[in-house]
N, C-alpha and C positions, 0 to 999 in steps of 0.2 A: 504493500500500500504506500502512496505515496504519502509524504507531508508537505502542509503549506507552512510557511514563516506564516510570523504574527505580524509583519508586514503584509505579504501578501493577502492576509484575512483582512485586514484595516483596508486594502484596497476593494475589497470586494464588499466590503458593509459602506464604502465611501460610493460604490457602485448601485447597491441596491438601493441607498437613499433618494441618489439619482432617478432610478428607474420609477421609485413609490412618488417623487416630485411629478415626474412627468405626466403618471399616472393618472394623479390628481388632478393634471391639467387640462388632460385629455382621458375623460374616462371610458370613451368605448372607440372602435376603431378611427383613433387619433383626433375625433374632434375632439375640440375645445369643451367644457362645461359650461349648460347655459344657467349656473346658479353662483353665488359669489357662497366663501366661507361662513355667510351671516343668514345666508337666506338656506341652506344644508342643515345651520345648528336651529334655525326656526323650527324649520320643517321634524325635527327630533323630538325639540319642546312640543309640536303642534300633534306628535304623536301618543308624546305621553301625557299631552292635555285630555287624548283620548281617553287613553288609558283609568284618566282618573274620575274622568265622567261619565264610565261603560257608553261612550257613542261606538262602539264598534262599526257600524253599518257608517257613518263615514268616514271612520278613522280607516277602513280597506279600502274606500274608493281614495281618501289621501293619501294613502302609501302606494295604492298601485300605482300611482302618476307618480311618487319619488322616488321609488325604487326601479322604473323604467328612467328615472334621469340620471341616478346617482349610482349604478350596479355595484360597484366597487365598495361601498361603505357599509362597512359589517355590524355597525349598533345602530345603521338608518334600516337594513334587512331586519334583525332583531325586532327591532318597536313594531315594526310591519306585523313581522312574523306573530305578534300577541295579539293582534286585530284578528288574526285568522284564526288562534286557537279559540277564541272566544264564541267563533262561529262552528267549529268543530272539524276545520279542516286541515286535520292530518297528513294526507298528502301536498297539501301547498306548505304545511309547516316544515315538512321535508324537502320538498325541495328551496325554500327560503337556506337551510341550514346547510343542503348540496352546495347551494352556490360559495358562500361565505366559505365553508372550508375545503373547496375549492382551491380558495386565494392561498387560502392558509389553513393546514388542517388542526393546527393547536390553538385558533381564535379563540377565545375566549365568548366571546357573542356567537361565533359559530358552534360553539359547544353547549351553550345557553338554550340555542335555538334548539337545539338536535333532542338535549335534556324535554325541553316542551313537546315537541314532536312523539318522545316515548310516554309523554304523561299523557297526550290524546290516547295514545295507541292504548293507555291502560298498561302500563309495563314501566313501574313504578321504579324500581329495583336498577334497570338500566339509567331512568331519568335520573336518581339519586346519585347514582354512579359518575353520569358523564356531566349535570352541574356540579359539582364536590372539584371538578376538577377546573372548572372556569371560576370558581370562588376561589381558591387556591392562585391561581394565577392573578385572577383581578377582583379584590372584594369591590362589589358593585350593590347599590339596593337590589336589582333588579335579580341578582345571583342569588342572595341570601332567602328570599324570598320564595324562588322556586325550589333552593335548594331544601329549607325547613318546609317546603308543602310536598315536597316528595320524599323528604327523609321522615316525615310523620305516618305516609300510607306504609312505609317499611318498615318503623321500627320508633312505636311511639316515643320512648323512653328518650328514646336519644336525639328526640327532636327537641324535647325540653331540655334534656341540659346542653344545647347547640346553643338553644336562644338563651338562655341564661350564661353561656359562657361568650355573647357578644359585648363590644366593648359600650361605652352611655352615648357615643356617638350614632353608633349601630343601631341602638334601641330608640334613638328617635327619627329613625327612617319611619315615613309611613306602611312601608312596605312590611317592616318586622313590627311595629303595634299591629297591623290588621292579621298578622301570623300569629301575633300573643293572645287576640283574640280568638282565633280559628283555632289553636290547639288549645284553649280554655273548653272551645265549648266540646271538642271530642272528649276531653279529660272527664266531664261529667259520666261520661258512657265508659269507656276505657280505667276511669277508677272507682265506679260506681259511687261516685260522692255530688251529689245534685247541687250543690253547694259552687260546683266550679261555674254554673250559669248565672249566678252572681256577679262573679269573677269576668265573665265574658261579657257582661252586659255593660260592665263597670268598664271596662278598657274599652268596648264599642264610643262608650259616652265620653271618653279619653280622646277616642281619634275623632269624633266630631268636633271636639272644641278646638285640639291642635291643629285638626286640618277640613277649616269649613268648606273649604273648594272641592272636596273630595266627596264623590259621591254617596259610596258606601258605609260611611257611618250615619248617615241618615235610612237609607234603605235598609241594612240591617238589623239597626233600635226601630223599625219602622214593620219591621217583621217580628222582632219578640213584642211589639204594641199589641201587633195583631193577635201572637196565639194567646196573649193576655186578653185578649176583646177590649183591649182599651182603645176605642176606636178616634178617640180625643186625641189621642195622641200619636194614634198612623194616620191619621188625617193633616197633620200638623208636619210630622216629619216627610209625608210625603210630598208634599207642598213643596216644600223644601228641597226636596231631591228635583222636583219636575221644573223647579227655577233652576235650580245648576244643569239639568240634564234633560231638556225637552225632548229631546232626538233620541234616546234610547231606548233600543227596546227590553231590554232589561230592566231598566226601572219602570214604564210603561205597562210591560208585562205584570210586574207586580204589583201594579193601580190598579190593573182590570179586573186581578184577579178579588183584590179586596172589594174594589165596587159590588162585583160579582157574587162573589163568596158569604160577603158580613152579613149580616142587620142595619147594617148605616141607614142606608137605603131603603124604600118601601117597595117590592118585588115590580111594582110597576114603572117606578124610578131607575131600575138598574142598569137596564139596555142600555137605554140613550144614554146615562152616564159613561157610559163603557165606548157608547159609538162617539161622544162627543171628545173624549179621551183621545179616541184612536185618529178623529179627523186633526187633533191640535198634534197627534204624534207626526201624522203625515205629512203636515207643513213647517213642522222642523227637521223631518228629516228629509236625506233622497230615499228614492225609492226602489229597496233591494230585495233580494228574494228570505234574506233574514229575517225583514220586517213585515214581509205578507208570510211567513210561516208562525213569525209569536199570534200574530191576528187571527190568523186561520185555527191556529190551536184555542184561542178563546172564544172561538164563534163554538167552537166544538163542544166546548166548556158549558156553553151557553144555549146547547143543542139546537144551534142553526146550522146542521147539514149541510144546506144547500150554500148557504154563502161559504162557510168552508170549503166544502169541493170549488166551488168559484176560483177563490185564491191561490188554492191548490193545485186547478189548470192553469193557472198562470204562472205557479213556480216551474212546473214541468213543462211548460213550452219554453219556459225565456232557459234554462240549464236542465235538462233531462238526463244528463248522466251527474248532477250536480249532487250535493251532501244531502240539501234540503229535499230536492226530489226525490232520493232515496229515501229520505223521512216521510215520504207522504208515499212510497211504494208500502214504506215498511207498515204503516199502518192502516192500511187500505189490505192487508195480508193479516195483520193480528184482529182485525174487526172482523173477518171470518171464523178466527179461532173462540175468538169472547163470545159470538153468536154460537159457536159450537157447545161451550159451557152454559149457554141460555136455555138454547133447546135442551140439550139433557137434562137441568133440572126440572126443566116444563113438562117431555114427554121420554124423561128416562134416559139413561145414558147405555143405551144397547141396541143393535142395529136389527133391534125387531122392530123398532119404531121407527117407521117411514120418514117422519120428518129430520129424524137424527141422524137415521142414514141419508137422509139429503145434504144435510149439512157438514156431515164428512166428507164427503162428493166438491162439497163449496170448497172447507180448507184444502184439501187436493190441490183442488182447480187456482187457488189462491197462490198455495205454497210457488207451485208452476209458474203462473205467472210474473210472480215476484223476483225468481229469478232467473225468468226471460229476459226480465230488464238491464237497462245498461247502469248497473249500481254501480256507486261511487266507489264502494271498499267489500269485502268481504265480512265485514266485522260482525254484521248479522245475520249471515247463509246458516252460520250455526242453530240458531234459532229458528228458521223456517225449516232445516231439517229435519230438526225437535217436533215442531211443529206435523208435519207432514209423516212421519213415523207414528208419533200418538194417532191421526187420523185413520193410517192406512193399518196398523196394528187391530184397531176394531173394529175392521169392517170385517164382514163374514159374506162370500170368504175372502180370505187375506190376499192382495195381490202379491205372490213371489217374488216376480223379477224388481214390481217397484219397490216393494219393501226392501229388498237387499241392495238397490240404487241409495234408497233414500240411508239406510245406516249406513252405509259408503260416504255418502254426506257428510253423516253427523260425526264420524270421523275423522273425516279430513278436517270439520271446520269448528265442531264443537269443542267447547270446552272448560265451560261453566257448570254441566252436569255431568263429570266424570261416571258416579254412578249409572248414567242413563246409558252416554256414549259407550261404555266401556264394561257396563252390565248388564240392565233392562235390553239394551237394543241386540246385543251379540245374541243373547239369550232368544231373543225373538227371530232374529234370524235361524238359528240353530231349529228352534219349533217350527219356521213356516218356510222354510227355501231349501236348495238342497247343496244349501253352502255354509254346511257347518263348520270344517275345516278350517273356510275363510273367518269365521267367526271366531274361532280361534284365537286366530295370526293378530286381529282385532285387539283380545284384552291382551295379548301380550304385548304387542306394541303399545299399548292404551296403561298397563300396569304404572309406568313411570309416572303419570299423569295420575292417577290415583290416589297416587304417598305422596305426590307431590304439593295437592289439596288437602289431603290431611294433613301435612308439614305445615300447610299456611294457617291454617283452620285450630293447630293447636293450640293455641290461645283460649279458646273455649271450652276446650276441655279443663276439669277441674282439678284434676290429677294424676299423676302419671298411669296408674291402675286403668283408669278408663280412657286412657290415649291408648294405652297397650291392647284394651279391650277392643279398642276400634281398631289398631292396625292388624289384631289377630282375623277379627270377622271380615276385613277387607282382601285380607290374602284368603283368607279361604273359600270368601266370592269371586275369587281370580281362580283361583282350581276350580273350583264348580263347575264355574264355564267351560272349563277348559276340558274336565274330567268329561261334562255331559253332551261337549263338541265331539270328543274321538268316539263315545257311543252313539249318539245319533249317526256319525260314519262308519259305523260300522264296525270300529274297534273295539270290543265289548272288554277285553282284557285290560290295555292301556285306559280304559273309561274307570273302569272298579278301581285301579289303584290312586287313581288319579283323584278323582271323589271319596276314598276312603283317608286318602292325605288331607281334603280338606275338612274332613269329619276333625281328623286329629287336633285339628288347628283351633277349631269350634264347633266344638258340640252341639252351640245350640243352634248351629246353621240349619234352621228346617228346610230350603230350598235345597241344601245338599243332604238331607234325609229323606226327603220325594225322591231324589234323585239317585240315588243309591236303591230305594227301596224298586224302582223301576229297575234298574240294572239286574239286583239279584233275579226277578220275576224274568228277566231274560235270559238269565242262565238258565234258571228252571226250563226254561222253552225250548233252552238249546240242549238238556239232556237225552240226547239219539238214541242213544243204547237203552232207552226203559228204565233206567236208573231211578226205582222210585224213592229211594232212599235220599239221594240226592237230590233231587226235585222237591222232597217234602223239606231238606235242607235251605235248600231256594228260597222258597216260598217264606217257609219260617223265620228269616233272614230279613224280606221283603218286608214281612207282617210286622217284624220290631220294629224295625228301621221307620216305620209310616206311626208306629205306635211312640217311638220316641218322637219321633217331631209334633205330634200332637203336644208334649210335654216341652216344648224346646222354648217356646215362648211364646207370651199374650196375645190374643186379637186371632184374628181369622186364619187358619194355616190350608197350606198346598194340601197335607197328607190325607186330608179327610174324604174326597172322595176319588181317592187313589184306595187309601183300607178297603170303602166300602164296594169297589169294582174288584181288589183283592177277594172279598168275603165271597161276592155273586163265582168269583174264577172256582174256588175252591168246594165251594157249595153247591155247585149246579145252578143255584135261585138265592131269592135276597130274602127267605125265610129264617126267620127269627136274629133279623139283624140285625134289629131294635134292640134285643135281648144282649146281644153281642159286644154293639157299641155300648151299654148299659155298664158294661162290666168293664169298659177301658179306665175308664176314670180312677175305680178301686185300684185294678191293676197297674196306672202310671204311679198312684199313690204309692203301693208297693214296693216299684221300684224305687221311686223317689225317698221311699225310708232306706230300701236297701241298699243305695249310694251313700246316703248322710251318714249312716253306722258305721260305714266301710270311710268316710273320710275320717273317721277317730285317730288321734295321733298318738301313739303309745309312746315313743319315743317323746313324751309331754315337758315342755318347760315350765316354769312360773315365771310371772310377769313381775315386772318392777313397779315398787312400791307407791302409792301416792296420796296424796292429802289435797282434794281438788274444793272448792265452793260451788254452791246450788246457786240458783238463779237467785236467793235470799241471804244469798250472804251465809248461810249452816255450811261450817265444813264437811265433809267427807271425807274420813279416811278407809283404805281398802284394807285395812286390819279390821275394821268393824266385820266384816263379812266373813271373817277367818273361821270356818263350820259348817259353812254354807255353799249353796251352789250358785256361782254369780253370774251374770250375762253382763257384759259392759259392750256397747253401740256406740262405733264410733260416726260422727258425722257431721253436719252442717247446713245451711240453710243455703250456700252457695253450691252446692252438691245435688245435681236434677236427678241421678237415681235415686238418692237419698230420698229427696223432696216427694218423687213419685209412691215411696214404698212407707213413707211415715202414717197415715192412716193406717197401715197392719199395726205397722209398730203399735201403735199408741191400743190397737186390740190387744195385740201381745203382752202389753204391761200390763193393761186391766185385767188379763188372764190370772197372773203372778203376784200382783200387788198386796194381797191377803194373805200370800204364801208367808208362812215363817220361815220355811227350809230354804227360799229362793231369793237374793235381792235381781231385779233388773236396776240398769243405769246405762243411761245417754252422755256422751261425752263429744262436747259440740264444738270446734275453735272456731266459731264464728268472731270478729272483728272485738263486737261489742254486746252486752248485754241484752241492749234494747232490738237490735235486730230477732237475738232470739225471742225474747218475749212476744213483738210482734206478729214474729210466725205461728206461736202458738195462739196467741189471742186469738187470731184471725182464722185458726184452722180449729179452733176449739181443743185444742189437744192439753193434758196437765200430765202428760211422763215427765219422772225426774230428770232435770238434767244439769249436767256437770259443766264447766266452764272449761277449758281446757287451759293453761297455763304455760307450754309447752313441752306437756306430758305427750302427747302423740309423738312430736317428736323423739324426745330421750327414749318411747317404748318402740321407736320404731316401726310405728304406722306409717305406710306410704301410699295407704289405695282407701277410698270413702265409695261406699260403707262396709268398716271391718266391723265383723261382729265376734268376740271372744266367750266362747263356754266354758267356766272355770270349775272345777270341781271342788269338794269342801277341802282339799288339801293345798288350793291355790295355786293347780297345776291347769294349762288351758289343753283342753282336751279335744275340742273341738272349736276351730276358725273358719270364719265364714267372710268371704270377701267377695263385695257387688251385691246386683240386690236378690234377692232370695222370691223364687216363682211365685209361691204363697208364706209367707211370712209366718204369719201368726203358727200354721202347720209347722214348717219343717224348724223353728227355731223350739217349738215344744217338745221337737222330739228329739233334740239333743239334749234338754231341761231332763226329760224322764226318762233319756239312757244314763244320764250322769246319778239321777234318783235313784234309778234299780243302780247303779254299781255298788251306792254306797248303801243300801239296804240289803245288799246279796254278802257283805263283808259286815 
């Protein structure tokens, strides 16, 4: 490799200076520039005059005229570039940011741009990524600002301590108060404390007094007026916005909708308030296909149909492969599917009824159309796929070839309903086409995207226990599919182990105990040799397998009329098999005691010691119970199995409460006091319960809800973790195996 002297580098940056001089001079094929230095930093200010009075609708027609004058200026493309995001177009935001890093790939405004570009796209992660790295280079308001509203969808925590670690300089940009507001008010949701809406209300009334010119701290106090119904006071603040910001449709929009919406108004007043609105929005502003799309969406609001479709034809002739236009495809396609959800409530949701099979006919016909069209972006083929699969799934009979088209679809494009794309629909192929294999290829390629949703989603989970619970049932609906792909092709071997792998994984999978339970029944079928030994193995096999899923979990299951086709196979006829099903019940019970006995842990521990307080302030210590048979419940009121299975409990305890021989006890680490109280008030419940102190921790609880069975020698004999099928049942019948131990000694 060669080297240059640091002479020769000093000539070539004395070089490039020259070159950027000229440039400037001449900014596209050697003309001259027809703007002076004064009238370029105008045209910047006159953007982000935009900017701060949401006129987006002429802040795009002013850049389009500046950015054809001035190509070369990479924060005149920028300001442009945020006219455009506000209207929702992602591809012009890309290419704004092509051009600029272009010039320069380490721009900083081009990096700015690119970041906003991934924030349309919804790909947050990227946006955080590529501004972090134009704030680095150049702190700018405008950097900070996208950088803290993208690094919040990623990772809220660390969005607040960004803006907290900005200097007092930083913190009086308008750009970081409207961000201190914006993460006050998720903070209320995100730390479950309603208190932070104070906080946000309080900084909103911050940036209006610091910055009156600005439109959005009026709009915003003018929207918490509203869900307050203080209409005094969105009347007042919106005044106020419509003096700084006549021309936008953004603040417009959200006049119409109050006129619209409130009681201000006497229902015969509302219209013309709204038309009289709209004609003063028109003569402030020009006339763009943004500002006949907020219209058209309030005529809609306003269930004037016909003048919508109006404005509607008018967006789609003046740009027909345009963003807008594709907004008005889009919903010209979902008002086929909301009519679909009309009719079946009206005349049943089954395609015995004519009108609902017409109507699935319509979304078809819909879905089709939609994307004949020349759409803007792809972003919602996903959702018409969805779409168009739900429709063709219920029709009877099922069309083949289009179903297996349309989950081809939802594969390529979906990817909001992993479970759907990458379960329900392979699964549907696999039942009605004769391309199960490819259904297959489907959840494996699809599995990534599965963990990859529950990765993001784990936040909501409460505890490691039931993230684990979820990633177990998840993989073992990726074997299901996969197990009940090679049998329906014919694989009957590669299918059994395939599905008895995902039995392993979850048990209480009943889709993969139908499915299993049909596979054994086809071994049975395929015993050639007369083997009735084997056959009745089969079968017997089939018969659990559809009897355990009955017990697998709540609510409606597959197995039940698969058993009762099992019963007619085996019996010749479906006599006495009332009598039959009659007995499963006892029989699951059965089982269900003879797993809980058999999870007894002989190899038993004692639990660590503790002295905890009652919701009243009376301590508790676990030596009082030293004689006794204790159940201690761990749990919380943040905890939604918990939440769902406490009505047993609270049977369970009234069970026990009288008992001498038995103490129950709840051990809660909810926050604070009063939350628990409240739950209980509110649900009627009066079990004891214990505060936690940081007892679950030190004993080593990691999953809600644990439940410990302690015997009188203070050894836990039987642990239960997650929620229990029927409660009240199976936790009584560890209470009176630990009884008979100690009355058999």
């Amino acid at each position: 490799m060669k080297k240059r002297s640091r002479r020769s580098r000093r000539r070539a940056g004395l070089l490039l200076v020259g070159v950027l001089l000229i440039c400037t001079a001449c900014e596209g094929g050697g003309q001259a520039a027809d703007y002076t230095p004064e009238e370029l930093a105008a045209a910047k200010t006159q953007l982000r005059d935009h900017r701060r009075l949401q006129t987006f609708e002429a802040g795009k027609l002013f850049g389009d005229g500046w950015v054809a004058r001035a190509p070369h200026d990479a924060e005149l493309r920028a300001l442009y570039a945020y006219q455009l995001v506000s209207w929702g177009l992602s591809k012009e935001v890309h290419e704004q940011a092509d051009a600029i890093l272009a010039d320069d790939p380490e721009n900083p405004w081009g990096l700015y741009t690119r970041a906003y570009a991934h924030l349309v796209d919804r790909e947050a992660e990227l946006a955080h990524e590529t501004v972090q790295e134009a704030w680095e280079a150049s702190p700018q308001p405008e950097f900070a600002f996208l950088y803290l509203r993208a690094l919040m969808r990623v990772d809220f925590e660390a969005a607040r301590e960004f803006l907290e670690s900005l200097d007092e300089e930083a913190r009086g940009w308008p750009e970081i108060l409207r961000m201190e507001a914006e993460i006050e008010d998720v903070a209320r949701y995100e730390l479950e404390d309603p208190t932070w809406a104070d906080s946000m209300r309080a900084t909103w009334a911050e940036y209006k007094e610091r910055f009156p010119d600005h439109v959005l701290g009026y709009t915003r106090l003018a929207n918490e007026a509203y869900n307050a119904r203080r209409m005094d006071d969105w009347t007042s603040l919106m005044e106020a916005a419509l003096e700084l910001a006549p021309g936008s449709a953004e603040v417009r929009g959200q006049h119409w909708r109050g006129l619209w919406m409130s009681e201000l108004l006497p229902r015969e007043e509302r219209r013309p308030a709204v038309e009289a609105s709209m004609a003063a929005y028109r003569e402030a502003s020009p006339e763009t296909v943004e500002g006949m799309y907020s219209m058209a969406s309030t005529y809609r609001e306003m269930d004037d149909e016909e003048r919508a479709a109006e404005l509607e034809a008018q967006i789609v002739e003046r740009d027909p492969a345009g963003y807008h236009a594709s907004g008005v495809y889009l919903a010209e396609m979902r008002a086929a599917s909301d009519k679909l959800y009309e009719t079946g409530e009206e005349h049943g949701h089954s395609a015995d009824s004519p009108e609902y099979r017409a109507q699935l006919e319509a979304v078809r016909d819909a879905v089709h159309d939609y994307l004949a069209k020349p759409l803007y972006n792809d972003t919602y083929k996903g959702g018409a796929y969805l779409n168009l699969f739900g429709a063709l799934r219920a029709m009877d009979p099922v069309p083949a070839e289009e179903l297996a088209e349309a989950i081809r679809g939802l594969a390529e494009h979906e990817r909001l309903n992993p479970h759907i794309t990458f379960g329900d629909a392979p699964l549907a192929m696999i039942d009605h086409t004769p391309y199960a294999l490819e259904a297959a290829d489907i959840v494996r390629a699809g599995a990534p995207h599965i963990f990859e949703d529950l990765k993001e989603m784990r936040r909501f989970y409460d505890t490691e226990g039931e993230f684990d619970q979820s990633l177990r049932y998840s993989l073992s609906s990726i074997y299901d599919v996969i197990g009940w792909a090679h049998f329906k092709a014919g694989q009957t071997e590669d299918g059994r182990h395939t599905l008895e792998r995902a039995l392993a994984i979850a048990e209480t999978n009943r889709d993969v105990r139908y499915h299993l339970g049909q596979v054994y029944e086809q071994l049975a079928a395929e015993e050639m040799d007369g083997n009735a030994e084997a056959v009745t193995m089969w079968l017997d096999q089939a018969e659990d397998s559809y009897i355990a899923g009955f017990g697998a979990s709540r609510g409606e299951n597959p197995n039940e009329t698969a058993l009762e086709a099992l019963y007619e196979r085996r019996n010749g006829s479906r006599e006495g098999i009332e009598e039959y099903l009659a007995t499963l019940a006892e029989r699951d019970r059965t089982r269900r005691h003879e797993r809980i006995l058999e999870s007894r842990m002989e190899d038993a521990e004692t639990f660590a010691a503790f002295e905890l307080a009652r919701l009243d302030g009376e301590m508790v210590n676990s030596a009082d119970f030293e004689g006794k048979i204790a159940v201690l419940h761990f749990w919380g009121t943040w905890c939604g199995p918990c939440v769902v299975e406490m009505p047993e409990y609270q049977e369970f305890d009234e069970r026990y409460r009288e008992d001498p021989e038995v103490r129950v006890l709840s051990i809660s680490n909810d926050d604070t006091n009063e939350i628990i109280e409240d739950f209980l008030a509110k649900n009627d419940f009066d079990f004891t319960v214990l505060v936690d102190d940081g007892y679950t921790e030190r004993a080593g609880v990691t999953a809600w809800p644990t439940t410990w069975f302690v015997d009188r020698n203070g050894y836990v004999r039987f642990e239960k973790t997650g929620t229990a099928l029927r409660l009240d049942e199976e936790f009584s019948w560890r209470v009176e195996a630990l009884r008979k131990d100690a009355d058999s000694h």
